[in-house]
ZALUM-67914 format. One record per residue (C-alpha): residue number from 1; z, y negated, x. Coordinates in steps of 0.2 Angstrom, whole numbers. Layout:
! residues N
<site><num>NUM</num><up>Z</up><north>Y</north><east>X</east></site>
...
This chain:
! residues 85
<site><num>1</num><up>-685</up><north>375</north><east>-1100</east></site>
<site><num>2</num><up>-675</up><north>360</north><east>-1091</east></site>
<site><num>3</num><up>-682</up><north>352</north><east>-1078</east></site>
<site><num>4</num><up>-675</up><north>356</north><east>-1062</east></site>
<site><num>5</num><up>-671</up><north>339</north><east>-1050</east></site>
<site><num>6</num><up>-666</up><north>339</north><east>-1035</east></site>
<site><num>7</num><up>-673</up><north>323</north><east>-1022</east></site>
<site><num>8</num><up>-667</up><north>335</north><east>-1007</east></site>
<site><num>9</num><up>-678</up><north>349</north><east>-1012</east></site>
<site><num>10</num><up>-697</up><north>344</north><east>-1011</east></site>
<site><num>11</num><up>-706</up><north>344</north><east>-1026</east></site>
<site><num>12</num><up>-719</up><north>359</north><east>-1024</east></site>
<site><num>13</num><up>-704</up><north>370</north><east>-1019</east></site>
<site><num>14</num><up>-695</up><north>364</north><east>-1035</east></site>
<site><num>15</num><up>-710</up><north>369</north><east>-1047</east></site>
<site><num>16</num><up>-714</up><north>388</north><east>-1038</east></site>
<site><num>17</num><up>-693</up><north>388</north><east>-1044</east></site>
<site><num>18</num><up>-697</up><north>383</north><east>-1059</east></site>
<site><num>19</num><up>-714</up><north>396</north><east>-1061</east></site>
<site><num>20</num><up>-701</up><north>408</north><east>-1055</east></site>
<site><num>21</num><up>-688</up><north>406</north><east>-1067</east></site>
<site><num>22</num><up>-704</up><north>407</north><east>-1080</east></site>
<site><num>23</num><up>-710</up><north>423</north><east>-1073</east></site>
<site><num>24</num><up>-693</up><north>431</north><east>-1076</east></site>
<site><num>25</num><up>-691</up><north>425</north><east>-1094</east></site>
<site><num>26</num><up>-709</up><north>434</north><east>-1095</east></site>
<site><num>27</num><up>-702</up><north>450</north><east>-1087</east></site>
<site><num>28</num><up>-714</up><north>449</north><east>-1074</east></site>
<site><num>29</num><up>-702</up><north>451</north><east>-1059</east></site>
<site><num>30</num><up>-714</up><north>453</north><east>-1047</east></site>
<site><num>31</num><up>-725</up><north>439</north><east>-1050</east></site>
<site><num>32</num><up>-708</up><north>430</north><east>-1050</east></site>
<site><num>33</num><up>-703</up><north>438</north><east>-1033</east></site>
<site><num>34</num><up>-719</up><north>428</north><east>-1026</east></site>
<site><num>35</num><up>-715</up><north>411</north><east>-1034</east></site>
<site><num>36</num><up>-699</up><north>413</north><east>-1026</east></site>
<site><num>37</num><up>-702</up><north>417</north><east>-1009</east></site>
<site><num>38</num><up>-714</up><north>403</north><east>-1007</east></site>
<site><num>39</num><up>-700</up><north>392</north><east>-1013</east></site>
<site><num>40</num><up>-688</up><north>395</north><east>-1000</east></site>
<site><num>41</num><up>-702</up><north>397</north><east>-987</east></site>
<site><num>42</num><up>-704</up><north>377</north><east>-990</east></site>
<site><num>43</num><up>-686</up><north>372</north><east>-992</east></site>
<site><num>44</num><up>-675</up><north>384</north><east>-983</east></site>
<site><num>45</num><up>-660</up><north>375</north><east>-990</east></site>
<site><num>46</num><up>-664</up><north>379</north><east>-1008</east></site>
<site><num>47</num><up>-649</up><north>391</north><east>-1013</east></site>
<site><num>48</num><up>-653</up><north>392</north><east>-1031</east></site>
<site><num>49</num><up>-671</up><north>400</north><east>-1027</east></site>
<site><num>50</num><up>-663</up><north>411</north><east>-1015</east></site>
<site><num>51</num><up>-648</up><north>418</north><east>-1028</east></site>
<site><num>52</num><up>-661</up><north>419</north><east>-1042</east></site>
<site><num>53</num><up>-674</up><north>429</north><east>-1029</east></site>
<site><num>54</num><up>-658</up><north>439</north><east>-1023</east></site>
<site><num>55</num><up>-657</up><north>442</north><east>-1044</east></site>
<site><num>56</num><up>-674</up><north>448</north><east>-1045</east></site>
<site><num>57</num><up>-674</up><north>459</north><east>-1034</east></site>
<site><num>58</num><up>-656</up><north>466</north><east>-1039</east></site>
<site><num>59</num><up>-666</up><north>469</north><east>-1055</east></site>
<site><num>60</num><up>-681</up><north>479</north><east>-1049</east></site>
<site><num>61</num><up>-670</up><north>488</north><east>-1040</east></site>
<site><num>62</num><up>-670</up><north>483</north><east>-1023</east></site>
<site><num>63</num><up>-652</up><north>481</north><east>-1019</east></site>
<site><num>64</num><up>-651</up><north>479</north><east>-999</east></site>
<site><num>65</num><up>-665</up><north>466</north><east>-1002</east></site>
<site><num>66</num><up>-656</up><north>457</north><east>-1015</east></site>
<site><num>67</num><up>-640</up><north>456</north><east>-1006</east></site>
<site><num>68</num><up>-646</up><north>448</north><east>-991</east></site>
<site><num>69</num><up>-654</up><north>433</north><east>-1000</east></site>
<site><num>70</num><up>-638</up><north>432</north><east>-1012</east></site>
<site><num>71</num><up>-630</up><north>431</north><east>-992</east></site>
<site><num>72</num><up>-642</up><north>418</north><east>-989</east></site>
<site><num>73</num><up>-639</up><north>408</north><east>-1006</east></site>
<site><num>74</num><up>-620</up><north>407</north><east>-1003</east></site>
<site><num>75</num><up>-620</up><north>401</north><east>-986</east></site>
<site><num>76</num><up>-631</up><north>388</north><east>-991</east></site>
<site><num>77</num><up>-621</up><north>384</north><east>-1006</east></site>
<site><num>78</num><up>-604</up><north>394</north><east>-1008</east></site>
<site><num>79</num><up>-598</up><north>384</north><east>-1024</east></site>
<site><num>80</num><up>-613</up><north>385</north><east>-1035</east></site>
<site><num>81</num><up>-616</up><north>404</north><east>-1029</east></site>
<site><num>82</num><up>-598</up><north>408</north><east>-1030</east></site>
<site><num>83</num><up>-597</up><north>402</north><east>-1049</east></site>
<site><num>84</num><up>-614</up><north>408</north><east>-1056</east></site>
<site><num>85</num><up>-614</up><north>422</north><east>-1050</east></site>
């Protein structure tokens, strides 16, 4: 997996983003979900982890939840989200 760097987004945010991202490779959304959360808990600015947590829960099925944390991700970042998404 690439290594995620960002000096904006502190480092123990950028490594539950990273356990994350590894928890969903794995298929283990739900682990996943709990990486994520704490990630934008510490940096509420980190739109990847919200699009990606928005992903998840897309993928388990929660589709209100997801769209309000995709909301969330593109406010926050409206290029990346528009074109990754």
């Amino acid at each position: 997996m690439k290594p995620y760097h960002n000096t904006t987004i502190p480092l123990e945010a950028q490594y539950l983003y990273r356990r994350g991202l590894e928890m969903v490779d794995q298929q283990k959304e739900d682990i996943a979900l709990v990486y994520l959360r704490q990630a934008v808990f510490i940096a509420p600015g980190f739109s990847k982890a919200y699009r990606e947590l928005g992903n998840c829960l897309a993928r388990l099925g929660r589709l209100e939840e997801a769209s309000v944390y995709r909301m969330k991700a593109s406010r926050i970042d409206p290029i990346l989200c528009g074109a990754a998404s």
